[in-house]
C-alpha positions as CSV (number, residue, x, y, z in Angstrom):
1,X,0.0,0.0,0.0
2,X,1.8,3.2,-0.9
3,X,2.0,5.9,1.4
4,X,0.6,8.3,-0.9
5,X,-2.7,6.3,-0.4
6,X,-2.9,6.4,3.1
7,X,-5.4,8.7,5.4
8,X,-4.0,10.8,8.0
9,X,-7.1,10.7,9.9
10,X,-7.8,6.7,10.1
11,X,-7.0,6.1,14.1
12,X,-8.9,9.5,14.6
13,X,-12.1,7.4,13.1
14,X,-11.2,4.1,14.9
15,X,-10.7,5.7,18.1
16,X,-14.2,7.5,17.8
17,X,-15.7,4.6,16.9
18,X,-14.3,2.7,19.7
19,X,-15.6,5.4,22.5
20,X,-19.0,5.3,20.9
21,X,-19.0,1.4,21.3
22,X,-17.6,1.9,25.1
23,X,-20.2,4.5,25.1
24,X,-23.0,2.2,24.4
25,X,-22.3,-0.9,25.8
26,X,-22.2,1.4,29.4
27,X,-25.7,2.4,28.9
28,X,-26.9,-1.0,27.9
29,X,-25.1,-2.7,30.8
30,X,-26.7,-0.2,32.6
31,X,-30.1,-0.8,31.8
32,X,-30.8,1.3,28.8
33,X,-32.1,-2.1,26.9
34,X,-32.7,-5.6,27.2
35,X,-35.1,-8.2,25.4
36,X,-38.5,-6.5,24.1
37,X,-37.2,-3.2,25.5
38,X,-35.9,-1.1,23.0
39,X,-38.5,1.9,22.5
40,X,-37.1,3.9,25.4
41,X,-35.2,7.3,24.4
42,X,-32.7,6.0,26.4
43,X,-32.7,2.6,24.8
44,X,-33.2,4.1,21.5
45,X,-29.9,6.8,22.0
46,X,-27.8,3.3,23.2
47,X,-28.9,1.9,19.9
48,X,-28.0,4.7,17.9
49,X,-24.5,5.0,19.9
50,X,-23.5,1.6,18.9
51,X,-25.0,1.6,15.1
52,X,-24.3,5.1,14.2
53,X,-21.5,6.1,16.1
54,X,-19.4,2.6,16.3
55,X,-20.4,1.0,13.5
56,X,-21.2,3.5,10.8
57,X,-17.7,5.7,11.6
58,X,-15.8,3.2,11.7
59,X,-17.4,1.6,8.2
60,X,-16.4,5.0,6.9
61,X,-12.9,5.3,8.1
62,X,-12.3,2.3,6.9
63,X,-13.7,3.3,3.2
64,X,-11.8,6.4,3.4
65,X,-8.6,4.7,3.7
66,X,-9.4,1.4,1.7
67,X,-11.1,2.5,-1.4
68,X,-8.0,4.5,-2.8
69,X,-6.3,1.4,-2.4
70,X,-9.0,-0.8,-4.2
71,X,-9.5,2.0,-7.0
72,X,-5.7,2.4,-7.4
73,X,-5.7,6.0,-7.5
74,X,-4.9,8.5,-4.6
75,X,-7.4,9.6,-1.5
76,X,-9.7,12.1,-3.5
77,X,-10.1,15.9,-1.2
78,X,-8.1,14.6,1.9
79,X,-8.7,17.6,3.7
80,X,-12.4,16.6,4.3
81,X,-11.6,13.5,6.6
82,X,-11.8,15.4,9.4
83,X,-14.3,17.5,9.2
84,X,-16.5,14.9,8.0
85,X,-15.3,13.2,11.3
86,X,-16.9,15.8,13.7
87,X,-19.9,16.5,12.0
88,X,-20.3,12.6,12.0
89,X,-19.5,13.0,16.0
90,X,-21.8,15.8,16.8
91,X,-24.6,14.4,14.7
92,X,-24.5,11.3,16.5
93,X,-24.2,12.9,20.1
94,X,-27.3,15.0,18.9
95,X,-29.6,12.5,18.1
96,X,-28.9,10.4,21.3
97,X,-29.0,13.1,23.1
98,X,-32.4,14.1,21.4
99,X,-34.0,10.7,21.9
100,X,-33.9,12.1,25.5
101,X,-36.4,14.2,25.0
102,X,-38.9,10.8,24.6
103,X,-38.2,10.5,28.1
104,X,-39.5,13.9,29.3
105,X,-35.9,15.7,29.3
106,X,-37.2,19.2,27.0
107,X,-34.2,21.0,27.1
108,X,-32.6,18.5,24.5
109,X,-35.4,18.4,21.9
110,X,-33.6,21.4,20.1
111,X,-30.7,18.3,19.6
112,X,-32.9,16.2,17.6
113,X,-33.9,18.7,15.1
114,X,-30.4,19.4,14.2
115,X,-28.8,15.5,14.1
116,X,-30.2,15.0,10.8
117,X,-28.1,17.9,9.2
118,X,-25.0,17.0,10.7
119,X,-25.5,13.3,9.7
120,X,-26.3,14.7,6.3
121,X,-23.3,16.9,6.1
122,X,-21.0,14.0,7.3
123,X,-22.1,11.8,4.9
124,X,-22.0,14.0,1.9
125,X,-18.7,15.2,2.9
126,X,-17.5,11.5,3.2
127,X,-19.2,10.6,-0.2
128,X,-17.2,13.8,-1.3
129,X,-14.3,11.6,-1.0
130,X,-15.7,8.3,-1.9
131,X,-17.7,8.9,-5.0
132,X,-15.2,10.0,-7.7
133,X,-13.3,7.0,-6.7
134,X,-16.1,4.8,-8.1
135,X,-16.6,6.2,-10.8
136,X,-12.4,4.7,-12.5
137,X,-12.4,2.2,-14.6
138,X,-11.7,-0.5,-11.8
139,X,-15.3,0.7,-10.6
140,X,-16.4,-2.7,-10.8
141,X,-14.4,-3.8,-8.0
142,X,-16.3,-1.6,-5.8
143,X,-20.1,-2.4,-7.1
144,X,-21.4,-3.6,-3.6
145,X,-20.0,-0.1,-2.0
146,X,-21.9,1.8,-4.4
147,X,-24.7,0.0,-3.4
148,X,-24.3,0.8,-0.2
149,X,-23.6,4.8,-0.4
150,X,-27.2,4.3,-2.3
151,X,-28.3,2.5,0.7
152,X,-26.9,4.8,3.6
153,X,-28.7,7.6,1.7
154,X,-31.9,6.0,1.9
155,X,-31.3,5.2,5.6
156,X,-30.5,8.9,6.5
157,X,-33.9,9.9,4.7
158,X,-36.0,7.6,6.8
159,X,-34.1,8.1,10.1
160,X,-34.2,12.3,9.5
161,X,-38.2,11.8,8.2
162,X,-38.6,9.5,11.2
163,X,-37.2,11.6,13.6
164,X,-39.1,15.1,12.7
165,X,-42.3,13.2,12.9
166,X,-41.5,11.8,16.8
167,X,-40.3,16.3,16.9
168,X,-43.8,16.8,15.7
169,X,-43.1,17.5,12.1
170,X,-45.3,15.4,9.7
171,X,-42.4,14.5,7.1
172,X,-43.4,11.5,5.4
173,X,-45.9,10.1,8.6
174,X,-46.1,6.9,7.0
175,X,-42.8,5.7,7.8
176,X,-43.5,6.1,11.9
177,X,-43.7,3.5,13.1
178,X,-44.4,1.3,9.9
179,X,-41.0,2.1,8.2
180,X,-38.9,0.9,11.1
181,X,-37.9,-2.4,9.8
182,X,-37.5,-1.0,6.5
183,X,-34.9,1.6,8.1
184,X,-33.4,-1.4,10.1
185,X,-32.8,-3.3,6.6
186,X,-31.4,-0.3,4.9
187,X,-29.1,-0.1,7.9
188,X,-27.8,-3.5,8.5
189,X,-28.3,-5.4,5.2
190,X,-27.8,-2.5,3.0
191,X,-25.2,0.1,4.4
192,X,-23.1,-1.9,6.7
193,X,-23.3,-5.3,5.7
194,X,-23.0,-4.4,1.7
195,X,-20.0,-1.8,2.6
196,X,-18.5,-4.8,5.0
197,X,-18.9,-7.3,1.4
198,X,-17.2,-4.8,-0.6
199,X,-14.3,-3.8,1.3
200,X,-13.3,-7.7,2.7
201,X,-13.2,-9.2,-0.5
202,X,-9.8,-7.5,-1.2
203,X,-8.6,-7.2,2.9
204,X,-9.3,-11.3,2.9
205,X,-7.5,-11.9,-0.6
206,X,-4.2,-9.5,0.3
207,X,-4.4,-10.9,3.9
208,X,-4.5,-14.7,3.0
209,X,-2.1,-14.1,-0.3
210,X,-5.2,-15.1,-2.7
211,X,-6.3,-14.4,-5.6
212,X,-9.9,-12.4,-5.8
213,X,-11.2,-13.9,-9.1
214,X,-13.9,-15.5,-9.1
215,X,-16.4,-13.1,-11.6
216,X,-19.0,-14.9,-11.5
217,X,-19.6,-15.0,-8.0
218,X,-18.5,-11.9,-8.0
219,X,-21.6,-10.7,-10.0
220,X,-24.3,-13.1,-9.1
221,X,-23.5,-11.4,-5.3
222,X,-23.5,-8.2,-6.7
223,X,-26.7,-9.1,-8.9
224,X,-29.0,-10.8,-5.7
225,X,-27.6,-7.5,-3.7
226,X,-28.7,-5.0,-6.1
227,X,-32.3,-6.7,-6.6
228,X,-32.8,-6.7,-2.7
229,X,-31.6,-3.1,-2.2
230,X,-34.1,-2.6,-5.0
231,X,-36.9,-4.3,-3.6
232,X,-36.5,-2.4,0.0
233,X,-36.2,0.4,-1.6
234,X,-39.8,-0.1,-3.6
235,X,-41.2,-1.3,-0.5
236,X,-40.5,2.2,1.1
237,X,-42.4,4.0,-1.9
238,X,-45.1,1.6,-1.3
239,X,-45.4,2.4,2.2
240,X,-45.4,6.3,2.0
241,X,-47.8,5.8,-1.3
242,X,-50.2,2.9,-0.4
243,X,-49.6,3.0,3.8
244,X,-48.5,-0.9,3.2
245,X,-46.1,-3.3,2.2
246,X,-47.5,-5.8,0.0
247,X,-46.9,-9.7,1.1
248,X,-45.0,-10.3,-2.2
249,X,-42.2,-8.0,-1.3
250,X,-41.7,-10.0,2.1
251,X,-41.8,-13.0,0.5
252,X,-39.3,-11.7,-2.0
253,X,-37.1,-10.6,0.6
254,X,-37.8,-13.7,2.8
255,X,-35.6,-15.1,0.2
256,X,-33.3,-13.3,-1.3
257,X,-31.4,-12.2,1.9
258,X,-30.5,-15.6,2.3
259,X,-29.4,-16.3,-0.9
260,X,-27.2,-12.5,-1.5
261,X,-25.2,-14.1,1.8
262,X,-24.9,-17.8,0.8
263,X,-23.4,-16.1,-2.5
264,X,-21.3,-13.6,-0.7
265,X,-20.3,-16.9,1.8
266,X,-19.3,-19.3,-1.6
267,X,-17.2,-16.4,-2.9
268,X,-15.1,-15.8,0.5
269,X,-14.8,-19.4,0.8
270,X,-13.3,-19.7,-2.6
271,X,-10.6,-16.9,-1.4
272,X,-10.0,-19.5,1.1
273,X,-9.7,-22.2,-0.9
274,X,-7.2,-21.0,-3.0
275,X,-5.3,-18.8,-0.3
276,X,-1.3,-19.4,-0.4
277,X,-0.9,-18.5,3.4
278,X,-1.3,-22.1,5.1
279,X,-1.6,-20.8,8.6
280,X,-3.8,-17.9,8.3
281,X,-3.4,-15.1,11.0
282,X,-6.0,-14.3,13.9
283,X,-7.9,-11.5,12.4
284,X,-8.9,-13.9,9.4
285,X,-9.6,-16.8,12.1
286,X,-11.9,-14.8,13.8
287,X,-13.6,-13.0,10.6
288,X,-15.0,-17.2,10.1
289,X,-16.3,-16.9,13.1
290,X,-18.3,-13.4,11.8
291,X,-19.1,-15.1,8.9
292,X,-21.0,-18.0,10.8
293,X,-23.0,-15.2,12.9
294,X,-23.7,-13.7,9.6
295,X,-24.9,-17.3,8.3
296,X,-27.4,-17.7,11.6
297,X,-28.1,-14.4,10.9
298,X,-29.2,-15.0,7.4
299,X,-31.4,-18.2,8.6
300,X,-33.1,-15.6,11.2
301,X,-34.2,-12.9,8.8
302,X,-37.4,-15.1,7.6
303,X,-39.2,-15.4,11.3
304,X,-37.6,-11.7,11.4
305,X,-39.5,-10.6,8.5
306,X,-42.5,-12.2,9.6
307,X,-42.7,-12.8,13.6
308,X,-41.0,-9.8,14.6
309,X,-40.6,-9.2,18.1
310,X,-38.0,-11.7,20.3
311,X,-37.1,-13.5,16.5
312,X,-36.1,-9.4,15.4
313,X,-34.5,-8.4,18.4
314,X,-32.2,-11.5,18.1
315,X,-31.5,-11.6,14.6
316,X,-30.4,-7.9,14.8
317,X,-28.4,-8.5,17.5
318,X,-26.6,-11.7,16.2
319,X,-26.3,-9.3,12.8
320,X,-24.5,-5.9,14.7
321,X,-22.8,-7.7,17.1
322,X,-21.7,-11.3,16.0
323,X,-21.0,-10.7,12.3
324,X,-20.6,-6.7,12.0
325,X,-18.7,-6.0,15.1
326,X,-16.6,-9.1,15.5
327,X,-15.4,-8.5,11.9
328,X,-14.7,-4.9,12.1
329,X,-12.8,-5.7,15.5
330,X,-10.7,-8.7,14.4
331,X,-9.9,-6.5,10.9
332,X,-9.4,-3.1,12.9
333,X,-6.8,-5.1,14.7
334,X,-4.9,-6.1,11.7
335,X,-5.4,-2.7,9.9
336,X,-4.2,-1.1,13.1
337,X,-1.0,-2.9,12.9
338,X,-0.8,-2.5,9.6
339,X,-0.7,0.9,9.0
340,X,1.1,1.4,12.4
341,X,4.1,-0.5,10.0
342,X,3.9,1.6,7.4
343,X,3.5,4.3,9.1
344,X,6.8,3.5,11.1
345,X,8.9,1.0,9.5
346,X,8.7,1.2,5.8
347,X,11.1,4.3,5.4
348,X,13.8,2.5,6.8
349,X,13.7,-0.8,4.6
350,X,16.8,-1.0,3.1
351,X,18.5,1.2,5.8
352,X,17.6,-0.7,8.9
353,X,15.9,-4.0,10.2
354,X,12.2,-4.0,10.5
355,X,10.2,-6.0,12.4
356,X,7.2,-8.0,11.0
357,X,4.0,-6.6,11.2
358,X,2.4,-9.3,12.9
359,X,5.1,-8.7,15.9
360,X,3.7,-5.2,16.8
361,X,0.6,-7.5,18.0
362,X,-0.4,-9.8,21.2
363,X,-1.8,-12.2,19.3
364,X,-2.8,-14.8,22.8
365,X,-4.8,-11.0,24.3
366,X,-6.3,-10.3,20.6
367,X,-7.4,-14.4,20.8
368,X,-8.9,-13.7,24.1
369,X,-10.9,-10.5,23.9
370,X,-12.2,-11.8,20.8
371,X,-13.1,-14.8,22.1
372,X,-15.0,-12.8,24.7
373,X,-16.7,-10.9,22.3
374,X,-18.1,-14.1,20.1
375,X,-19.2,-16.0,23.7
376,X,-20.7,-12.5,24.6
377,X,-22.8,-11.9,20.9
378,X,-24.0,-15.8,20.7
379,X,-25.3,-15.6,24.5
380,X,-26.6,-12.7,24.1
381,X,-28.4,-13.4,21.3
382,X,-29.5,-16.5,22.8
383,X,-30.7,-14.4,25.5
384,X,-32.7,-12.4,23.6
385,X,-34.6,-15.5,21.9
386,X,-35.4,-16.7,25.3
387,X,-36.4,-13.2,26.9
388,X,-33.9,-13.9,29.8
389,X,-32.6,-9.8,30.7
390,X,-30.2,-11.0,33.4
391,X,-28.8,-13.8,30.9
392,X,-28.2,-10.5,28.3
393,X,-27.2,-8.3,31.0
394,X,-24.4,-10.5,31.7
395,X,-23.6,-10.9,27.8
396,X,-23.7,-7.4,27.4
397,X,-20.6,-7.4,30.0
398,X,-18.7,-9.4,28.6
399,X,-19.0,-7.5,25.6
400,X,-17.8,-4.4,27.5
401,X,-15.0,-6.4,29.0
402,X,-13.7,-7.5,25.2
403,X,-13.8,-4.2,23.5
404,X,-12.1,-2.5,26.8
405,X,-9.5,-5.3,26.4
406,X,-9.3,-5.0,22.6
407,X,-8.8,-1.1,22.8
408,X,-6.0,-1.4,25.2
409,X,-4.2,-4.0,22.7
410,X,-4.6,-1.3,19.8
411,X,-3.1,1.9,22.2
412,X,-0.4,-0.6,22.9
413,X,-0.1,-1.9,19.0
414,X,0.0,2.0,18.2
415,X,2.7,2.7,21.5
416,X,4.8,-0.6,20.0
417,X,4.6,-1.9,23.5
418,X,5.1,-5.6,22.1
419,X,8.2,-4.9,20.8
420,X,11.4,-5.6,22.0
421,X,12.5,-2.0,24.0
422,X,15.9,-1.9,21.4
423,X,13.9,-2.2,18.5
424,X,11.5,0.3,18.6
425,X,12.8,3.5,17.0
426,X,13.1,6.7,19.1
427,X,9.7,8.4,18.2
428,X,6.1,6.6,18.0
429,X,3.5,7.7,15.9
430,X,0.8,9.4,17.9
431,X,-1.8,6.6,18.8
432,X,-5.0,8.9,17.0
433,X,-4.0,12.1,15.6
434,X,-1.7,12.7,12.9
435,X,1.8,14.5,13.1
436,X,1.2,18.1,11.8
437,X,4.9,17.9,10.3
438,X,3.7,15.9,7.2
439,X,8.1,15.8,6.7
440,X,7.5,13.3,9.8
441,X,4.5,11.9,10.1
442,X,5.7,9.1,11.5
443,X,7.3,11.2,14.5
444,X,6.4,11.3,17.6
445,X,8.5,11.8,21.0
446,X,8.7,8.9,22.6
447,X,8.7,9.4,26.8
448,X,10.6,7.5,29.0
């Protein structure tokens, strides 16, 4: 990866991303949720904290930094990282704040009216730097991201219209509360799992030294994900048009959301197949285990669809936290360590040893925080099935214990604590905000 594609501003999106998830996981070990209670505006802002401000920033870091490098051309209006960064914070603190204000707490209701604009300018300023990149000739590399930008668009007009309506402004009143699953699906299936498709297909072929290939998978997953994203997307206009969702559509989608991941599944496990790294490294052992969570997701979506209730709740929960989350962590970890190398090491190949980059990691804590986080999403989930709140309660620390443990192992990855004391070099990079010197980026005075 050349250094000329990298983003200044990555661990500045990780590390938000991480509070947000510390954030959240406080306030549902606290109480803020638990099985069939989810409606607070307590509840709701603890929802929102972990989708929004863990999930979604660190989705887009990661397609700030990664899609130069799948498009082959350099980062497109770098300057706009960051403030695309804090209007993504402050939107996000706005509208949990603002789903206060469901709870009797007035003074904050003046937050919820303004979330939607900083979501919208965070998003347009991210797609500032996205969008021409998808448009080069390699563009078809990147087909299930453009289908998500189209997707995270649709979800930020349903969350803002949904939103104003609970503020008291009638913007498109069909979609409260019958457009909620519809925004769910826009969220999980179409933005974050379709943006998580796109950008793993190369991270799992450069990471396991295989080949991507495999066109016609390749298309038949980009086909299946375009015709779903297309059919959610109808079902919307039906709802604010007709006030209904016609059976035919659910039975439509009953199906092909299985089917877009048991295509998306044969693809990665033909990367697998033909990988030429026999011992593949934990962050790909542990994205199997997100790809089984995604597979029980998959087989939930039907009684999802059409049961709702403890069958949503858990397939949800299995979808963010089992296959979302425990893929983003087990990659961040990698990426982390990864750029932490280049960042450090490559300008003095040829002049100096360097280390590996797998030996700036603890791979036995990195095993067992994420080893805490699986246990933690597949009881929890399990929990949620079964209505047993103390049974999640307890999941949901465990899950607060892992990502506590897995932050501290990327400030120390960051800090090269796991390297030997004589050879790390005199300076570390800062662990989340870039060097202003851009002569030394990599420069940071080390303390003794």
């Amino acid at each position: 990866m050349p250094a000329k594609q990298l983003s200044r501003w990555t661990m500045a999106w990780f590390g938000a991303a991480l509070l947000f998830l510390l954030l959240s996981l406080t306030l549902a070990l606290g109480g803020a949720v638990g099985p069939s209670d989810w409606s607070r505006g307590v509840g709701l802002a603890g929802v929102h904290l972990f989708t929004l401000g863990w999930l979604c920033l660190a989705m887009l870091g990661a397609l700030i930094q990664f899609v130069p490098v799948l498009a082959a051309r350099p980062p497109v209006l770098p300057v706009l990282a960051l403030p695309a960064l804090l209007a993504g914070i402050g939107g996000t603190v706005a509208l949990a704040t603002g789903f206060l204000w469901l709870d009797g707490h007035e003074a904050v209701r003046g937050a919820f009216l303004v979330a939607p604009v900083l979501l919208a300018v965070a998003f347009g300023l991210a797609a500032a730097m996205i969008v021409p990149l998808l448009l080069v000739r390699a563009s078809h590399k990147l087909a299930e991201v453009q289908l998500a930008l189209v997707a995270l668009a649709a979800l930020w007009a349903s969350g803002a219209a949904m939103t104003y309506n609970l503020s008291g402004i009638d913007l498109m009143p069909a979609f409260l509360p019958d457009g909620l699953g519809l925004h769910v699906l826009l969220g999980v299936a179409g933005w974050l799992s379709l943006a998580a498709f796109g950008v793993s297909y190369t991270l799992f072929a450069m990471f396991l030294l295989a080949p991507e290939g495999g066109a016609a998978l390749r298309l038949a997953v980009r086909l299946a994900a375009g015709l779903t994203l297309g059919l959610i997307l109808l079902a919307g206009m039906l709802l604010l048009v007709q006030g209904v969702v016609p059976a035919v559509l659910l039975w439509c989608l009953t199906a092909l959301l299985p089917a877009v991941v048991a295509l998306y599944l044969a693809e990665v496990a033909r990367i697998w197949r033909l990988r030429r790294r026999a011992d593949p490294e934990g962050n790909m052992r542990w994205s199997r285990v997100a790809l089984a969570f995604l597979g029980l997701a998959a087989l939930l979506a039907g009684p999802a669809l059409w049961l709702g209730g403890r069958w949503a709740e858990a397939a949800i929960f299995v979808a963010l936290v089992g296959w979302l989350s425990l893929l983003t962590l087990a990659q961040m970890v990698k990426i982390v360590s990864f750029l932490t190398w280049i960042q450090v090491f490559a300008p003095l190949i040829g002049r100096a040893p360097v280390p590996l980059v797998h030996h700036l990691t603890d791979p036995r804590a990195t095993t067992r925080w994420l080893s805490l986080w699986g246990g933690g999403g597949a009881v929890g989930g399990l929990a949620l099935l079964l209505v047993q709140p103390l049974v999640f309660r307890l999941s949901v620390a465990a899950l607060l214990l892992a990502a506590l443990g897995l932050g501290a192992e990327l400030v120390a990855i960051r800090r090269l604590s796991h390297l030997d004391p004589q050879k790390r070099p005199a300076t570390l990079p800062p662990v989340i905000f870039p060097a202003p010197d851009k002569r030394s980026a990599h420069d940071h005075a080390r303390t003794a």
